[in-house]
C-alpha positions as CSV (number, residue, x, y, z in Angstrom):
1,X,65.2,112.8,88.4
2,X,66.3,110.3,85.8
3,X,64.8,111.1,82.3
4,X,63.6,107.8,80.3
5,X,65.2,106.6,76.8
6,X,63.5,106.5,73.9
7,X,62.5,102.9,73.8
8,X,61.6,103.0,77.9
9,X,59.3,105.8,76.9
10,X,58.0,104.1,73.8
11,X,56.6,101.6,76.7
12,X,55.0,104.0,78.9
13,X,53.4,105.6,76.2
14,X,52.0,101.9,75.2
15,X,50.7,101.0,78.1
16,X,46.7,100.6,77.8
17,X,44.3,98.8,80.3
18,X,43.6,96.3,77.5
19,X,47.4,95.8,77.0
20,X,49.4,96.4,79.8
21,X,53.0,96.3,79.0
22,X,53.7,94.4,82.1
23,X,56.6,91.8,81.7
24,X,58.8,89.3,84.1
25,X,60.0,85.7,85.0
26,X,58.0,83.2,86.8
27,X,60.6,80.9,89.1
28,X,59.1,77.0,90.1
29,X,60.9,76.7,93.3
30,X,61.2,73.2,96.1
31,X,61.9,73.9,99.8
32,X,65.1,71.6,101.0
33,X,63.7,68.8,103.4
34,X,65.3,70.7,106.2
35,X,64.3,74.2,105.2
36,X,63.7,76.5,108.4
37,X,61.3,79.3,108.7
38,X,58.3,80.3,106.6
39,X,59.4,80.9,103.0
40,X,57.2,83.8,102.6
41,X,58.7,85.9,105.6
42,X,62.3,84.5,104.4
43,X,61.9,86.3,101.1
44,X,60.7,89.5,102.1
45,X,63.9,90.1,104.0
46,X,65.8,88.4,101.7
47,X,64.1,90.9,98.5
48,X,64.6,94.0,101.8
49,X,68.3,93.1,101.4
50,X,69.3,93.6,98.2
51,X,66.4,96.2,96.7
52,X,69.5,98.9,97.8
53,X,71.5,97.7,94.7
54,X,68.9,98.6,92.3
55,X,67.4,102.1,93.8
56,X,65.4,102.5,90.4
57,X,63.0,100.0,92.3
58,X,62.2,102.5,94.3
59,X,61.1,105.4,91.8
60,X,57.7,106.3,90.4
61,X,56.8,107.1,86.5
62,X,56.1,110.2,86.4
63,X,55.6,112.8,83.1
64,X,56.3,116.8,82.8
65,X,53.9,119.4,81.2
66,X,55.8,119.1,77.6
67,X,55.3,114.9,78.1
68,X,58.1,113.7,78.3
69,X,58.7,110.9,80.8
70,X,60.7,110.1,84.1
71,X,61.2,108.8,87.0
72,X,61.0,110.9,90.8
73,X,61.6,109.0,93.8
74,X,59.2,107.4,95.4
75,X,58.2,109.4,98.8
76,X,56.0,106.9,100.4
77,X,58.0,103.5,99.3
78,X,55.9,100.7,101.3
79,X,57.8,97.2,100.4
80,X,54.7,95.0,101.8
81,X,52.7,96.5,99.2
82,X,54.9,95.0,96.5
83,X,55.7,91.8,97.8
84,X,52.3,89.7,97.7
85,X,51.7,86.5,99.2
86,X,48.7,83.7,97.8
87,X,47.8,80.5,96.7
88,X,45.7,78.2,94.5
89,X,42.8,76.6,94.8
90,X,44.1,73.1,93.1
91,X,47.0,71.6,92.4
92,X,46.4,71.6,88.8
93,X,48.9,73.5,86.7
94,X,46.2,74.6,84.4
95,X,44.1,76.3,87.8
96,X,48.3,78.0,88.3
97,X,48.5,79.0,84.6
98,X,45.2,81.0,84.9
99,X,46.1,82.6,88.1
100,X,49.8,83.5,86.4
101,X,47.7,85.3,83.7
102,X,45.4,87.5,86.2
103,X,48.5,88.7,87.6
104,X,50.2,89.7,84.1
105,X,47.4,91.4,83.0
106,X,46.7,93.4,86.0
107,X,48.0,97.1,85.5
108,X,50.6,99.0,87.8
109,X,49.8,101.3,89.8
110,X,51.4,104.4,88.5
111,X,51.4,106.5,91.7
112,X,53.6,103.8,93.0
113,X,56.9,101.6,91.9
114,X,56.6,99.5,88.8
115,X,57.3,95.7,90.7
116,X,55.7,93.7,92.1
117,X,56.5,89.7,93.6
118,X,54.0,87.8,94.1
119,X,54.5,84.4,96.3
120,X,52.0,81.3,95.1
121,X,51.7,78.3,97.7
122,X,49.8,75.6,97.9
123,X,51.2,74.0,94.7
124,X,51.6,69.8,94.2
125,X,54.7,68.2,95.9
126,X,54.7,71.2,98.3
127,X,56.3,73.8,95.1
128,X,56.0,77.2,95.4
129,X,56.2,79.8,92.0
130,X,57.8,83.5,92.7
131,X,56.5,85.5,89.8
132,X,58.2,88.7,89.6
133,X,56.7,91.4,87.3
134,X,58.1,94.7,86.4
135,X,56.6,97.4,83.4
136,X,58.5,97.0,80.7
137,X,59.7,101.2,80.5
138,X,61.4,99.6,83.8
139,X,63.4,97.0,81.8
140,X,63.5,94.6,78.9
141,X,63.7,90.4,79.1
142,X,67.7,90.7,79.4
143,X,67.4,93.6,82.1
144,X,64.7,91.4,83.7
145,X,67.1,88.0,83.8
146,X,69.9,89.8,85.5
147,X,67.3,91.5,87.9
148,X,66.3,87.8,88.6
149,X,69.8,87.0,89.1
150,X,70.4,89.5,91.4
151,X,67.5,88.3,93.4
152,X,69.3,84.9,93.7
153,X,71.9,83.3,96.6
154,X,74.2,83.5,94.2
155,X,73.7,86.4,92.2
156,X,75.0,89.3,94.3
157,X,78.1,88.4,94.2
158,X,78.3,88.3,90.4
159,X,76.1,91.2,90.3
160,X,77.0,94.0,88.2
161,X,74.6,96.8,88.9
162,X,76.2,100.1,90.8
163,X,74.4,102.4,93.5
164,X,72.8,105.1,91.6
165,X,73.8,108.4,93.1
166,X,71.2,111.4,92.7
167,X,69.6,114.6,94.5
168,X,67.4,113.6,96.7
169,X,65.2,116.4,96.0
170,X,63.3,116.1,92.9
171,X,62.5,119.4,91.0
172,X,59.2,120.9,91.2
173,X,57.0,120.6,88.4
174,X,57.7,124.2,86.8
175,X,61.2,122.8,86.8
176,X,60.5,119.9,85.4
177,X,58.4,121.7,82.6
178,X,61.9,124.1,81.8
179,X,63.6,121.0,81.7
180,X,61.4,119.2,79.6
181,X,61.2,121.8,77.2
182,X,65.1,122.0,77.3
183,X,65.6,118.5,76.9
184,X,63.2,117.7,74.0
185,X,64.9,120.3,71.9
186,X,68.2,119.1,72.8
187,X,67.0,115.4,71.5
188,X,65.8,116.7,68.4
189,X,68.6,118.7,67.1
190,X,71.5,116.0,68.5
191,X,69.6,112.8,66.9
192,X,69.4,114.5,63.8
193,X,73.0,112.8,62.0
194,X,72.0,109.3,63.3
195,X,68.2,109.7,61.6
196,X,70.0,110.5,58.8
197,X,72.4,107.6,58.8
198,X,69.7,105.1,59.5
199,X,67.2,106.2,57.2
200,X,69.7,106.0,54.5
201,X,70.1,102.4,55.2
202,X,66.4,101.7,55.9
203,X,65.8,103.2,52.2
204,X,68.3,100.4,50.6
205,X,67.6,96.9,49.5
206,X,67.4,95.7,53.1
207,X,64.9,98.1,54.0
208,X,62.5,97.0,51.3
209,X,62.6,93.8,51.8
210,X,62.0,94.4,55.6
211,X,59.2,96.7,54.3
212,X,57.7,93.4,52.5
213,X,58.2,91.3,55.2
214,X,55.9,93.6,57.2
215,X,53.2,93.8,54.6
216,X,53.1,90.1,53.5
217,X,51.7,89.3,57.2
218,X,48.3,87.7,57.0
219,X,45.3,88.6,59.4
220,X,44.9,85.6,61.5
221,X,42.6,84.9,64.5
222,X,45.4,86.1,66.8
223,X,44.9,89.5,65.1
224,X,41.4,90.2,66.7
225,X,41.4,92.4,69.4
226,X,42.4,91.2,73.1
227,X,39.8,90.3,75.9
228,X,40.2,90.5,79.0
229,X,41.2,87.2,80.2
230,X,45.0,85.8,79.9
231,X,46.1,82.4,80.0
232,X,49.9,81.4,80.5
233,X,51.7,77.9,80.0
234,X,55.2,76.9,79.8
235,X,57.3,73.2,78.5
236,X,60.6,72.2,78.9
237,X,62.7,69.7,77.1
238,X,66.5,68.0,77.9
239,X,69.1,70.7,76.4
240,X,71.1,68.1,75.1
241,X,68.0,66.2,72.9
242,X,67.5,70.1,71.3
243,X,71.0,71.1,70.3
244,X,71.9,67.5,69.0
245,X,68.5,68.4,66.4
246,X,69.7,72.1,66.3
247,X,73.3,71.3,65.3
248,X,72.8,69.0,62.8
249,X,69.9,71.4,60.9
250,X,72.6,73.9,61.0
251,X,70.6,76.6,63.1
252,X,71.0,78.9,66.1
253,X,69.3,78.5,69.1
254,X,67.0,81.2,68.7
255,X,66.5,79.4,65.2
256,X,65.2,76.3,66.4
257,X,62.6,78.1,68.8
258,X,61.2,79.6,65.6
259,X,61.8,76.1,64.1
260,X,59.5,74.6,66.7
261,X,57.1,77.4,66.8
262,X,55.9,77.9,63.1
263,X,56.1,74.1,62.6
264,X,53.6,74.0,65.7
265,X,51.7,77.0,64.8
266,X,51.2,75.6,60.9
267,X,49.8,72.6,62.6
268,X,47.6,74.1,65.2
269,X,45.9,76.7,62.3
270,X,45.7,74.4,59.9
271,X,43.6,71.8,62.5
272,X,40.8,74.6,62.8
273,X,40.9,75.9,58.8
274,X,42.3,79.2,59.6
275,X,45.9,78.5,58.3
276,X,46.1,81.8,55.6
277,X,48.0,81.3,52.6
278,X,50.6,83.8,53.3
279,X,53.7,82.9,55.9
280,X,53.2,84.0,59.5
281,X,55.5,86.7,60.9
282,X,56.6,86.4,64.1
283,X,58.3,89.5,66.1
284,X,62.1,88.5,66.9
285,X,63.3,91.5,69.8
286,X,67.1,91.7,69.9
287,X,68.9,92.5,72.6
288,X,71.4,95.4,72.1
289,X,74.5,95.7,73.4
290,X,75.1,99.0,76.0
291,X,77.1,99.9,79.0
292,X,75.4,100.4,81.9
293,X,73.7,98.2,84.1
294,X,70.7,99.9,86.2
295,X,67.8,98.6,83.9
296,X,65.8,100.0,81.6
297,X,65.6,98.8,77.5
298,X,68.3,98.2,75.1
299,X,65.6,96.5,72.3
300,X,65.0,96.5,68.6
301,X,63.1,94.4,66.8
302,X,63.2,92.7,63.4
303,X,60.2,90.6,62.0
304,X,60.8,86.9,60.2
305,X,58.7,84.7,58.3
306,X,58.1,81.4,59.5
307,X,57.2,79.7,56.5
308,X,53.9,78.3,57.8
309,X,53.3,78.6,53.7
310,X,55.9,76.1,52.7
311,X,54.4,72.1,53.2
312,X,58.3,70.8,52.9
313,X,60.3,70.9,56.8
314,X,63.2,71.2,55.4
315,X,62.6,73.8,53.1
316,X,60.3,75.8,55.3
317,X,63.4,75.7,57.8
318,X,66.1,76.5,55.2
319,X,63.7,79.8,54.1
320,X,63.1,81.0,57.8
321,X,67.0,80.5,58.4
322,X,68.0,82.7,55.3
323,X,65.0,85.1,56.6
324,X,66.6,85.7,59.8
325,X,70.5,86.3,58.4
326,X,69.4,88.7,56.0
327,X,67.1,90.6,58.7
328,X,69.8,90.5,61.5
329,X,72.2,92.1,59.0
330,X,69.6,95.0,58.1
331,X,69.1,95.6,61.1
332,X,73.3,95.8,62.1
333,X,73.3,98.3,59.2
334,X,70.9,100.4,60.2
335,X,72.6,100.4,64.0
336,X,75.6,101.6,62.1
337,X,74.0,104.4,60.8
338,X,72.1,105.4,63.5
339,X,75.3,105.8,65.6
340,X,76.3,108.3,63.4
341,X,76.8,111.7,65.7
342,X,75.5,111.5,68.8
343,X,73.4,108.9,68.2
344,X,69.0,108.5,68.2
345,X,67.3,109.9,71.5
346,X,64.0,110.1,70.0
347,X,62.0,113.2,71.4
348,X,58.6,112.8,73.2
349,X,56.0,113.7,70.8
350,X,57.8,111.4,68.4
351,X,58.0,108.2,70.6
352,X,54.3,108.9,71.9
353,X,53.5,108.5,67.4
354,X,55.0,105.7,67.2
355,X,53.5,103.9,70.4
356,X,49.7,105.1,69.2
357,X,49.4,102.1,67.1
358,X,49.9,99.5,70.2
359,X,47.8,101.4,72.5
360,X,45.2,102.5,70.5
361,X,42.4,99.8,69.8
362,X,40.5,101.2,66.9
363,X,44.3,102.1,64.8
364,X,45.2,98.2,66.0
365,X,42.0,96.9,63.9
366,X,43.0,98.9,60.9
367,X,46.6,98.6,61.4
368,X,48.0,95.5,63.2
369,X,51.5,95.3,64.5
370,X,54.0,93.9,62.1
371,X,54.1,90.5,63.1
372,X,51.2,87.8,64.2
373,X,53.1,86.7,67.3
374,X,56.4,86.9,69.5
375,X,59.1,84.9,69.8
376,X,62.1,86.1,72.6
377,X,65.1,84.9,73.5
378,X,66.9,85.8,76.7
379,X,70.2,83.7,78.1
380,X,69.2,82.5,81.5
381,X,71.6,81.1,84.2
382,X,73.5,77.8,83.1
383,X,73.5,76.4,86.7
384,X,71.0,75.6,89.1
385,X,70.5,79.0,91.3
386,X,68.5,79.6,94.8
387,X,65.9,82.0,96.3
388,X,65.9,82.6,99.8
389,X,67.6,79.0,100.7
390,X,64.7,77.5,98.5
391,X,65.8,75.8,94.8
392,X,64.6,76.8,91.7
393,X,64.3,74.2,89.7
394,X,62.9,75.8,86.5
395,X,62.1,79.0,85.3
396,X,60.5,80.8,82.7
397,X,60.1,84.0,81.2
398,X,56.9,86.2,81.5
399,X,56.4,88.3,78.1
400,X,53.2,90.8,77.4
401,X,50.8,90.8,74.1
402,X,49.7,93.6,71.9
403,X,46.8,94.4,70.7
404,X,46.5,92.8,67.4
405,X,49.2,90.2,68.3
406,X,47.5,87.7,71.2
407,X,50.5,85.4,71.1
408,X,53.8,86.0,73.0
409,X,56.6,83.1,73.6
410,X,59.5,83.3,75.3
411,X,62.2,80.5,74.2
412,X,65.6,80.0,76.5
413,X,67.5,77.6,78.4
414,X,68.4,76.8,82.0
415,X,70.3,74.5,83.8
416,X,70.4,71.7,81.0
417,X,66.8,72.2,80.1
418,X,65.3,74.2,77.6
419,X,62.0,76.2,79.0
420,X,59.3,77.6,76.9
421,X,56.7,79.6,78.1
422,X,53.6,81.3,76.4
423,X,51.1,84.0,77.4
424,X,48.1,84.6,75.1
425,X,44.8,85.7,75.1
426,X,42.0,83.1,76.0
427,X,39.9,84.0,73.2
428,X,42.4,83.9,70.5
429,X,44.2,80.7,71.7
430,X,42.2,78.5,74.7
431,X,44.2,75.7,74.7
432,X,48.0,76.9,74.6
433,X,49.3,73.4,75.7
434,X,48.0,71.9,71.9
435,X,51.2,74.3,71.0
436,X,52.8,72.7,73.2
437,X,52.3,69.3,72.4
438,X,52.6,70.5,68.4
439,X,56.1,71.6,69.5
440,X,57.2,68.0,70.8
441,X,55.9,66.3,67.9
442,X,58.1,68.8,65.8
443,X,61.0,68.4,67.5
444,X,60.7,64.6,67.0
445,X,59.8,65.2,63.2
446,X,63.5,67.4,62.9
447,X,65.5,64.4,65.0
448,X,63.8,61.6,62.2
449,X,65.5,63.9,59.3
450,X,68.4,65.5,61.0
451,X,70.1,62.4,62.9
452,X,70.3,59.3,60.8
453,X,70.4,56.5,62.9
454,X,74.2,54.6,62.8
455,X,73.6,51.3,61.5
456,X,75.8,48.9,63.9
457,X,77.7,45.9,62.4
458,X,76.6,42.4,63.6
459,X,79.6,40.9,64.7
460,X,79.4,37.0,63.9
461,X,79.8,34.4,66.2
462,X,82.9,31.5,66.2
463,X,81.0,28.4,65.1
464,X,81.7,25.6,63.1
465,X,79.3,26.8,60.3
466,X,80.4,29.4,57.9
467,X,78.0,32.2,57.6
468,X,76.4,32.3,54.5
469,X,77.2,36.1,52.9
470,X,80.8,34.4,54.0
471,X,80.9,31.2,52.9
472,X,83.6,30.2,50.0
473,X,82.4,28.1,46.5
474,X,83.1,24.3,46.9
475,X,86.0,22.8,45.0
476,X,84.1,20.7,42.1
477,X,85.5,17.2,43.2
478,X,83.3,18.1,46.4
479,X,80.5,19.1,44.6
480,X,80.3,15.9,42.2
481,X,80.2,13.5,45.5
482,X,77.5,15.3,47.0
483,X,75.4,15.1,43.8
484,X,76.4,11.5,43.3
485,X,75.2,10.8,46.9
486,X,71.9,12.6,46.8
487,X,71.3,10.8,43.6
488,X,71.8,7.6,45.4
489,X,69.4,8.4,48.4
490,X,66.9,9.0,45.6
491,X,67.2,5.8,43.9
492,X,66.7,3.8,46.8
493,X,63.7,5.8,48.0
């Protein structure tokens, strides 16, 4: 039995049918033009293979009498239920994105393992996309990338994670209850110096100016509640074209995603008359820094202004910029105090609070989340990597929405490309690829004020006429004759 952190709980408390806090990548892959075998039956064995580094694949969610959360081993593990195979109707992208959507938004199973693969043929140019999807209690975007890796050619050998070793007999549930009961108190009293030490720095300037950050965000149509239909799209651009932009604006590279984005979204809102007048917020997640490598969530979150307010590129860019130093150094503050003692472990009946307000319609119309969309950032592999034999040529990231935030992006890079992908809610955004396109004409806008063209120098060419800019004043003699003839011609005429 392996008891869930605070932030992997704060997911499974989320979870609601409307807002499934289902996550993962999406891999575009091309079959080699002497590829053997069917792919499908290729990557079942080749997922059978290396499932045994990562047992916590094979464990269910399960909660105790006092709620707290955990997870119990799976007794009836069936792999072929998790590993799906299908296809597509047409080969057009949009027909793929729709069917990408469907699968994010239907809910685990929670009797059973939180994965699932699903293999898509029938795409143009004979591609097939792997989407693998895991609940997020499971593991966050960074957790979800080296899960990807390890489900690579090349990634076990790089592969960091360690065989879990545990009883294989899970307490009963009287147990479990003693235990619970054991271990919420244990929380409480232990996290007790770190609350302490992060409240005092959330009560500080910092805190109140994250404080107005969050209350300055504007209701916007991606505030409404969520239907029931999900649409997903993804872009990519050359690396290089983006950080020659990025470098010379002096920003990250998480910087010029929300560069791109607010520019985009400014343009989008303000097409349909539903810009507000206040700056959009978007939700930044930041990845912390732990040891240990068997998944789960090492996630905060701060919230930045985009400046979808200010008319000025420039300036809107220079105020998101100073927006996101001054955020990302709150928030290292309040780290430092929080790792005061033994550190947070949030009890249950805390964590189950604090998720009420994502997985509770009614409290997300009153009370939306802090920001109006997402915006994530996960390092993917540098170099091209392969599935089952089969290369991927591009891949994406698969985040979730909220309730009250339709909107979710994922910006990251991979294998000299940079790839983009969006899932949203149909209602509050049909037509993601306008973002898209928005985003490309933004990117072109930065490059015209960023990089100044360099002006070459004409070199001349050897002739026997002097250029003009060069040519020298003529001695006066010279210039008397040449009068004196032109005179001449003139009087004869």
């Amino acid at each position: 039995m392996t008891r869930l952190t605070a932030t992997d709980a704060f997911f499974a408390y989320a979870d609601s049918a409307s807002a499934p806090m289902n996550m993962g990548s999406v891999l575009m892959l091309s079959l080699p033009a002497d590829y053997k075998g069917d792919f499908f039956e290729n990557f079942r064995s080749f997922i059978a293979a290396r499932i045994q580094y990562l047992p916590k694949l094979k464990k269910c969610l399960a909660v105790d009498p006092v709620g707290l959360p955990h997870w119990l081993d799976c007794e009836d593990f069936d792999l072929d239920y998790h590993i799906r195979r299908s296809s597509v109707p047409s080969q057009d992208d949009k027909t793929l994105f729709r069917k990408i959507g469907r699968l994010q938004h239907t809910p685990f199973d929670m009797d059973k393992p939180l994965f699932m693969f699903y293999v898509i043929e029938g795409l143009r140019d004979g591609r097939i996309a792997v989407v693998q999807k895991f609940h997020h209690a499971f593991a966050d975007g960074k957790t979800a990338v080296r899960i990807m890796d390890l489900f690579s050619d090349e990634g076990l050998e790089r592969a960091s994670f360690e065989q879990e070793i545990e009883d294989t007999v899970s307490p009963g549930r009287l147990a479990r209850g003693a235990s619970g009961y054991v271990e919420e108190l244990r929380r409480t009293f232990t996290s007790l110096p770190g609350i302490a030490g992060a409240a005092r720095r959330m009560l500080g300037a910092g805190g109140k100016a994250m404080l107005d950050r969050i209350r300055s965000r504007p209701r916007t149509i991606f505030s409404e509640p969520l239907s029931d239909r999900r649409l997903f799209a993804f872009r990519q651009w050359p690396l290089e074209e983006v950080n020659r932009v990025r470098r010379a604006a002096g920003l990250t590279f998480n910087d010029m995603g929300l560069a791109l984005l607010g520019g985009a979204l400014k343009r989008y809102l303000e097409e349909l008359e539903a810009l507000p007048a206040e700056s959009l917020v978007c939700n930044v997640p930041v990845a912390l820094a732990v040891k240990g490598s068997g998944g789960g969530n090492a996630v905060l979150a701060i919230w930045v202004p985009l400046g979808t307010d200010i008319e000025d590129r420039v300036q809107r860019i220079q105020f998101m910029k100073q927006e996101v130093d001054e955020s990302k150094q709150f928030l290292s503050g309040v780290l430092e105090g929080a790792s005061a003692g033994s550190g947070i472990q949030l009890p249950a009946y805390l964590v189950r609070a604090a998720a009420l307000q994502s997985s509770t319609e009614w409290i997300t119309r009153r009370m939306p989340p802090p920001g109006n969309i997402a915006l994530s950032n996960v390092p993917a592999p540098s170099q091209t990597i392969h599935v089952a034999g089969a290369v991927v040529d591009s891949l994406y990231g698969m985040p979730m929405v909220l309730q009250g935030q339709a909107v979710s992006t994922t910006f990251s890079s991979y294998d000299d490309k940079v790839v983009c992908s969006m899932l949203c809610c149909e209602h509050a955004l049909p037509d993601p690829e306008r973002i898209y396109d928005y985003m490309d004409d933004e990117l072109k806008a930065l490059a015209a004020i960023y990089l100044k063209p360099v002006k070459k120098k004409v070199a001349h060419k050897v002739s026997g006429k002097v250029p003009h800019r060069a040519a020298k004043k003529a001695p006066a003699k010279v210039r008397k004759t040449a009068d004196t003839k032109r005179k001449t011609v003139r009087n004869k005429q």
